[in-house]
Legacy VTK file of the C-alpha trace (Angstrom):
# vtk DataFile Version 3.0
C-alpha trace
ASCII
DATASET POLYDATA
POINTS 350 float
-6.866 -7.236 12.972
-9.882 -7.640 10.872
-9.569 -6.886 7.275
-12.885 -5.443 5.084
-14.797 -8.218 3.610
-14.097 -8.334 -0.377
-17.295 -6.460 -2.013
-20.140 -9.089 -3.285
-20.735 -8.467 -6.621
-24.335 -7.119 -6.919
-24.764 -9.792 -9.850
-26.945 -13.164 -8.365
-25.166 -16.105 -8.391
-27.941 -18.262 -8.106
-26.841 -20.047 -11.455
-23.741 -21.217 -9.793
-23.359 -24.806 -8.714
-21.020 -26.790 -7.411
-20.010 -27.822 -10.887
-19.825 -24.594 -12.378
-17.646 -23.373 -9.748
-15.006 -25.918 -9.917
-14.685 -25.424 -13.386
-14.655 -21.516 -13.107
-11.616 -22.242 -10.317
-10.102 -24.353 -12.976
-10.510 -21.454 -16.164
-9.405 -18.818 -13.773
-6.287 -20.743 -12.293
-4.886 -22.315 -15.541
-5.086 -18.441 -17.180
-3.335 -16.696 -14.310
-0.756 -19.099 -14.630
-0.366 -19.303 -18.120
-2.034 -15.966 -19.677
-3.710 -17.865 -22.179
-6.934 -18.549 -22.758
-8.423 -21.935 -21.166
-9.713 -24.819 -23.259
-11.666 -27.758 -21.795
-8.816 -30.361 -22.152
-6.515 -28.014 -19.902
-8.466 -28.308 -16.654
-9.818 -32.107 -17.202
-9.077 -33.899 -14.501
-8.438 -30.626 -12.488
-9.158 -30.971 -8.833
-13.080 -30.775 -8.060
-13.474 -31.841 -11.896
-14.515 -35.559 -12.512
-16.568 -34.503 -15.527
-16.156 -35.461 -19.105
-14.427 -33.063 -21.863
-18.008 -33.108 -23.265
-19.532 -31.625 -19.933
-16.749 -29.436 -19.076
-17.448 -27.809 -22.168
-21.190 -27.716 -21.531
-20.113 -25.557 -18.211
-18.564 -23.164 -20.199
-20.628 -21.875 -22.377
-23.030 -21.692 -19.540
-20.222 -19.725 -17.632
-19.604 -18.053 -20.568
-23.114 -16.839 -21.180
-24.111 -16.448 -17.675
-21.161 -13.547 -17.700
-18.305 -14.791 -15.800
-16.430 -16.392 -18.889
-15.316 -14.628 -22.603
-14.005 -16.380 -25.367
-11.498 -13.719 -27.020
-11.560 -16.164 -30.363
-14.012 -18.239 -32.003
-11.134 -21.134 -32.264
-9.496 -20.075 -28.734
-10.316 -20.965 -25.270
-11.832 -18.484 -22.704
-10.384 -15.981 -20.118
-12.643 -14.796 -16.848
-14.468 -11.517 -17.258
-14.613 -8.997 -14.269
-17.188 -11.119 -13.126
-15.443 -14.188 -12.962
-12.631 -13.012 -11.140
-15.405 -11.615 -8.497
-16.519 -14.528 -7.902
-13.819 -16.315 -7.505
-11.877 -13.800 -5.197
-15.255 -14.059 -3.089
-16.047 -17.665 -2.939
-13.059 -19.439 -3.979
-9.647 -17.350 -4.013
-9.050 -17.135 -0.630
-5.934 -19.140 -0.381
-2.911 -18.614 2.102
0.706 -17.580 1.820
3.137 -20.352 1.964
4.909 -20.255 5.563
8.580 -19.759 3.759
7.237 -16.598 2.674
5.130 -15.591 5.547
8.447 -16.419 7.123
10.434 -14.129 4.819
8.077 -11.416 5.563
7.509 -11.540 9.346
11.569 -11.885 9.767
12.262 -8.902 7.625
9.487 -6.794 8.947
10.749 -7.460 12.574
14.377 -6.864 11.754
14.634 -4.228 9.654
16.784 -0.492 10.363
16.348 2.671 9.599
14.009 5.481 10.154
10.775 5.500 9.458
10.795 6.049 5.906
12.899 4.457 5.251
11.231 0.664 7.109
8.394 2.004 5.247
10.074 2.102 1.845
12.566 -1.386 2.672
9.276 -3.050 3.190
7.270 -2.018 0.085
10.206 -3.299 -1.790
10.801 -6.366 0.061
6.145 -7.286 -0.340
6.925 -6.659 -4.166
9.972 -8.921 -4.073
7.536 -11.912 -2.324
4.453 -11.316 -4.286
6.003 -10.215 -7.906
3.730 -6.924 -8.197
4.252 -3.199 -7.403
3.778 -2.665 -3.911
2.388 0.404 -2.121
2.576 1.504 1.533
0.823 4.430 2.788
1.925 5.865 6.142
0.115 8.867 7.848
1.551 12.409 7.324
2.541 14.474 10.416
-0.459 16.702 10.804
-1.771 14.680 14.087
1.835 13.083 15.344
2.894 15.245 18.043
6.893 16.098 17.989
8.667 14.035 21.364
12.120 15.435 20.796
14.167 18.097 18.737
17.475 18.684 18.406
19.653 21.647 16.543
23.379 20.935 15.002
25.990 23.317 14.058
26.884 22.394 10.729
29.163 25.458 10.633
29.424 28.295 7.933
25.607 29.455 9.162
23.876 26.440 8.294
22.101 24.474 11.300
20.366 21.218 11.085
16.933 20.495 12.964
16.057 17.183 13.865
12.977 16.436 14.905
11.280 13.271 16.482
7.872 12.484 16.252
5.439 10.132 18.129
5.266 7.898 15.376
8.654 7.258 15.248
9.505 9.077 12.507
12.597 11.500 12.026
12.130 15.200 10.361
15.726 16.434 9.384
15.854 19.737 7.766
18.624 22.459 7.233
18.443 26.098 7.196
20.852 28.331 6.375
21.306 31.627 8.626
21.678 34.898 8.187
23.998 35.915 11.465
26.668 34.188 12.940
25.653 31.566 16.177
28.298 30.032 18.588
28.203 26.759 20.194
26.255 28.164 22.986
23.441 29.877 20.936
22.783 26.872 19.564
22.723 24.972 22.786
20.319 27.840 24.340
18.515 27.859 21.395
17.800 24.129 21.294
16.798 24.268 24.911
14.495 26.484 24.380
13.247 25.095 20.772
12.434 21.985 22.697
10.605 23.373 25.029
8.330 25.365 22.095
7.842 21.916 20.345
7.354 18.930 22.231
4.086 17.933 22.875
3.236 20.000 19.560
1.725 18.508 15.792
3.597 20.477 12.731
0.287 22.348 12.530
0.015 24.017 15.748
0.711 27.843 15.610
1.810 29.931 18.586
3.861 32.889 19.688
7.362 33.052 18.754
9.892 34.606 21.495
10.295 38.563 20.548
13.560 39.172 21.949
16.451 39.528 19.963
18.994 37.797 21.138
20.630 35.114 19.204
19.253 32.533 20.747
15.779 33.661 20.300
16.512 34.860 16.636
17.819 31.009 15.751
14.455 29.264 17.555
12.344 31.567 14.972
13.998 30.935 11.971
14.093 27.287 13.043
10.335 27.045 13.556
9.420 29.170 10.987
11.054 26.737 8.395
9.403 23.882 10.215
6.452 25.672 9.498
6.786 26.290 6.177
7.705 22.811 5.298
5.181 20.932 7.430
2.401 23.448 4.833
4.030 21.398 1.683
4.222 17.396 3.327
1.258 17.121 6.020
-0.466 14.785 3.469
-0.348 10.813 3.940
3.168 9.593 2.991
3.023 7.051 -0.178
5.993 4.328 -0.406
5.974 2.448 -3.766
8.319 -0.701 -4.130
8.955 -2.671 -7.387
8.158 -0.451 -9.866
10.781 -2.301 -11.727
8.620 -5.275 -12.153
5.325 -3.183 -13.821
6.296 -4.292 -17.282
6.478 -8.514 -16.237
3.111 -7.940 -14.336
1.142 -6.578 -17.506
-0.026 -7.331 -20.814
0.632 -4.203 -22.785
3.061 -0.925 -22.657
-0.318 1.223 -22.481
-1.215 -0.517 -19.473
2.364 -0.243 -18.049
2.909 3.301 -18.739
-0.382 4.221 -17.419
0.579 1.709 -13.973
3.784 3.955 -13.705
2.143 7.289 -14.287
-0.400 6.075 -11.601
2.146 5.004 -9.300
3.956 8.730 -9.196
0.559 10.394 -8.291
0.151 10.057 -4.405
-2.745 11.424 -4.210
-4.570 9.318 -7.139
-2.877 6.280 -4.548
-3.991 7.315 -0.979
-7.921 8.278 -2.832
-8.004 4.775 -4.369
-6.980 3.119 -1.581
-9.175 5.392 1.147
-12.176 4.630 -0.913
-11.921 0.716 -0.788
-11.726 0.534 2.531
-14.240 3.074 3.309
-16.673 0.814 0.998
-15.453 -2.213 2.916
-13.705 -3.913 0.079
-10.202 -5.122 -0.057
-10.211 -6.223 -3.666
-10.831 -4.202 -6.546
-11.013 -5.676 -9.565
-10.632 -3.773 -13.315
-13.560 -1.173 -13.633
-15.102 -1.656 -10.086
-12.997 1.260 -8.930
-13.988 3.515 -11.687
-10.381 4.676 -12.231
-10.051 4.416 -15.817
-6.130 3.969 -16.227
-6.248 1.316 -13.995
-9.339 -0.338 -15.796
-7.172 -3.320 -16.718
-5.339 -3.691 -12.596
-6.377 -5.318 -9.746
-5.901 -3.472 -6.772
-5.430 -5.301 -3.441
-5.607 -3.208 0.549
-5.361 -4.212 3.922
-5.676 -1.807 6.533
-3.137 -0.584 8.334
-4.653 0.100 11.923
-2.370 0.978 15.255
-4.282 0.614 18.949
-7.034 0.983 16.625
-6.549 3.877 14.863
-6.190 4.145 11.061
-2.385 4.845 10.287
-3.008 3.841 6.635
-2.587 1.013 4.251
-1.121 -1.631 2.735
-1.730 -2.552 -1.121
-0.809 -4.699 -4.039
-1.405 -3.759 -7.708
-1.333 -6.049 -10.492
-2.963 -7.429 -13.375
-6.841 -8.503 -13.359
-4.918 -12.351 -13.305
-3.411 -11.646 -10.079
-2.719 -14.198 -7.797
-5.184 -13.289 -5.581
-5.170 -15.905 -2.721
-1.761 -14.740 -2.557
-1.225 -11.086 -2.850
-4.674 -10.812 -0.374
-2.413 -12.978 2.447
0.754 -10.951 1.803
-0.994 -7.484 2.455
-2.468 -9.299 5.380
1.159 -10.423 6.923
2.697 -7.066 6.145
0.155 -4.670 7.387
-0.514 -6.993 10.846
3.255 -7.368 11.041
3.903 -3.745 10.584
1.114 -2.578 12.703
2.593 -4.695 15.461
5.641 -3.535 15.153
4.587 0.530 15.247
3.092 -0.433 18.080
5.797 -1.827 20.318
7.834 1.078 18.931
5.637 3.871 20.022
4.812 2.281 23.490
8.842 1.938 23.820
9.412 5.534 23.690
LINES 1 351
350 0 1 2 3 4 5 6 7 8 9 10 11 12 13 14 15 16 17 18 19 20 21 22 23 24 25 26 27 28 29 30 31 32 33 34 35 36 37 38 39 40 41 42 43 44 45 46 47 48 49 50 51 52 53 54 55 56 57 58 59 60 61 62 63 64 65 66 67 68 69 70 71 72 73 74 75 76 77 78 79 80 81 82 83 84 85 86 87 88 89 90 91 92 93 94 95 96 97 98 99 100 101 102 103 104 105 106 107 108 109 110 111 112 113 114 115 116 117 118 119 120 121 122 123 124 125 126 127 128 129 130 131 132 133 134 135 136 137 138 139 140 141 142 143 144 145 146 147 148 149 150 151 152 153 154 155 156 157 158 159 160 161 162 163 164 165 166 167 168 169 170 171 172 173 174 175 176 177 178 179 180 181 182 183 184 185 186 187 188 189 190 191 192 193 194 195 196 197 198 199 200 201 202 203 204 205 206 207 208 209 210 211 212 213 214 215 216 217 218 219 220 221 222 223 224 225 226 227 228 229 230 231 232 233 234 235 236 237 238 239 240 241 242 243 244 245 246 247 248 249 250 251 252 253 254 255 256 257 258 259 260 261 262 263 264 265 266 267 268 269 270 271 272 273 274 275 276 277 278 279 280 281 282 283 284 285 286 287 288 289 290 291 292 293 294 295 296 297 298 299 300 301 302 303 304 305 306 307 308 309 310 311 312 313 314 315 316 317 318 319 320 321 322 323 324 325 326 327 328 329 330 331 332 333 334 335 336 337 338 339 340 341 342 343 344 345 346 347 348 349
């Protein structure tokens, strides 16, 4: 699968040299590790670096006035800007997953049970365990699955579950309580005849309901009538966030965590943020370049999520603007390819 190229920032970087971007690399490394600002005696001797404290520090204030550097303090060191980070995400941060990880990932991905949603929401949790930041997956809603199977139990008492399975795998279960009594052979006329209504059908599709009244019939329309109504409140994309847990150790300040969190329970905020990097071709955005205010001190990382070539959603990472980017970038990467792979087989299976 080919991922979006990360967006160029529409800054030249004609005063860039080989020099300069070592010691950028070295600024930007030493402060996601550390969170402090970098001094010239931290990345002397750092590899690329065979210059002298004296010249190191010459390339930063050139860094620093050329935009990509910021010295919070007179006294301190400096911490990237936007900028920075941009740069090095584009020209330098591309680095790899280790294979232990990319191990952990692929095995888990491959092996895990469960319905849909719920593989959906195991591996959001298990990408945030690997990578250390929140972790969102984005699977498509049911508006354009069609439905391959249904099934009706008697739960007794008037209440009758519906199961439903879709084309992507997924499982609808939903419960309605009735207002006649059914036996055991309504409900094994009316599922007969609720599959034949269904399959081959999306949640959206409309069509006559049977007008006769016997119980059968009566049980089909209340059951598709309730499918109805709840396929009108969840058609939207499905959003699976894992590690929320870990927000606070990922940022700075309790501002930027609560706003992370309030972010993170809006689904819709999610799928537009993520929809719009991809449809600009990015797959990093970094602070402000999104234009999402509460998450103007995040990085946001996506990978497509793309099944026989069609979009089934996404794959994304959020964290602070010192994210590990080499490393959340490959992650998203594994899990969306591994995922997507694993759809796949799935759906031709059945």
């Amino acid at each position: 699968m080919t991922r979006p190229a990360p967006r160029t920032t529409p800054e030249s970087a004609d005063d860039m040299d080989v020099r300069k971007a070592a010691v950028l690399a070295a600024v930007i490394t030493a402060h996601i590790d550390t969170a402090h600002p970098v001094g010239s005696q931290t990345i002397h001797g750092s590899a690329g670096i065979s210059a002298s404290p004296a010249t190191i520090r010459s390339e930063l204030v050139a860094l620093e006035r050329s935009g990509y550097l910021q010295q919070p303090h007179t006294s301190a060191g400096r911490v990237p800007t936007e900028k920075g980070y941009r740069y090095f995400v584009d020209h330098l941060g591309r680095g790899k997953l280790s294979p232990p990880k990319v191990q952990q990932l692929s095995s888990f991905i491959g092996s895990v049970q469960g319905e849909l949603k719920s593989v959906y929401e195991q591996i959001s949790t298990k990408l945030s365990d690997v990578t250390r930041y929140p972790a969102v997956i984005v699977g498509p809603g049911h508006i354009n699955t069609t439905v391959r199977d249904a099934h009706l139990v008697d739960f007794g008492q008037r209440r009758i579950l519906i199961v439903l399975t879709m084309s992507d795998m997924d499982v609808q279960k939903l419960t309605v309580s009735l207002d006649f009594d059914v036996s055991t052979q309504d409900v094994t006329d009316a599922a007969q005849q609720l599959k034949a209504l269904l399959i081959g059908t999306t949640v959206r599709d409309r069509f006559e309901l049977p007008a006769v009244s016997t119980t059968p019939a009566r049980l089909v329309r209340h059951a598709v009538e309730a499918i109805w109504s709840e396929a009108g409140e969840t058609e939207g994309e499905q959003v699976f966030v894992g590690g929320t847990s870990k927000v606070a150790d990922s940022f700075d300040t309790l501002e930027t965590t609560r706003q992370v969190l309030d972010v993170l329970e809006k689904q819709l905020v999610i799928v537009s943020l993520f929809k719009d990097l991809l449809q600009r071709g990015a797959s990093v955005s970094i602070g402000s370049e999104h234009g999402y205010l509460p998450l103007a001190e995040c990085a946001v990382v996506v990978a497509p999520l793309t099944i026989d070539g069609q979009n089934a959603g996404a794959v994304g990472l959020l964290g602070p603007t010192r994210m590990k980017y080499g490393e959340a970038i490959a992650a998203a990467d594994v899990v969306s390819e591994q995922l997507a792979g694993r759809l796949s087989v799935e759906a031709q299976r059945g």
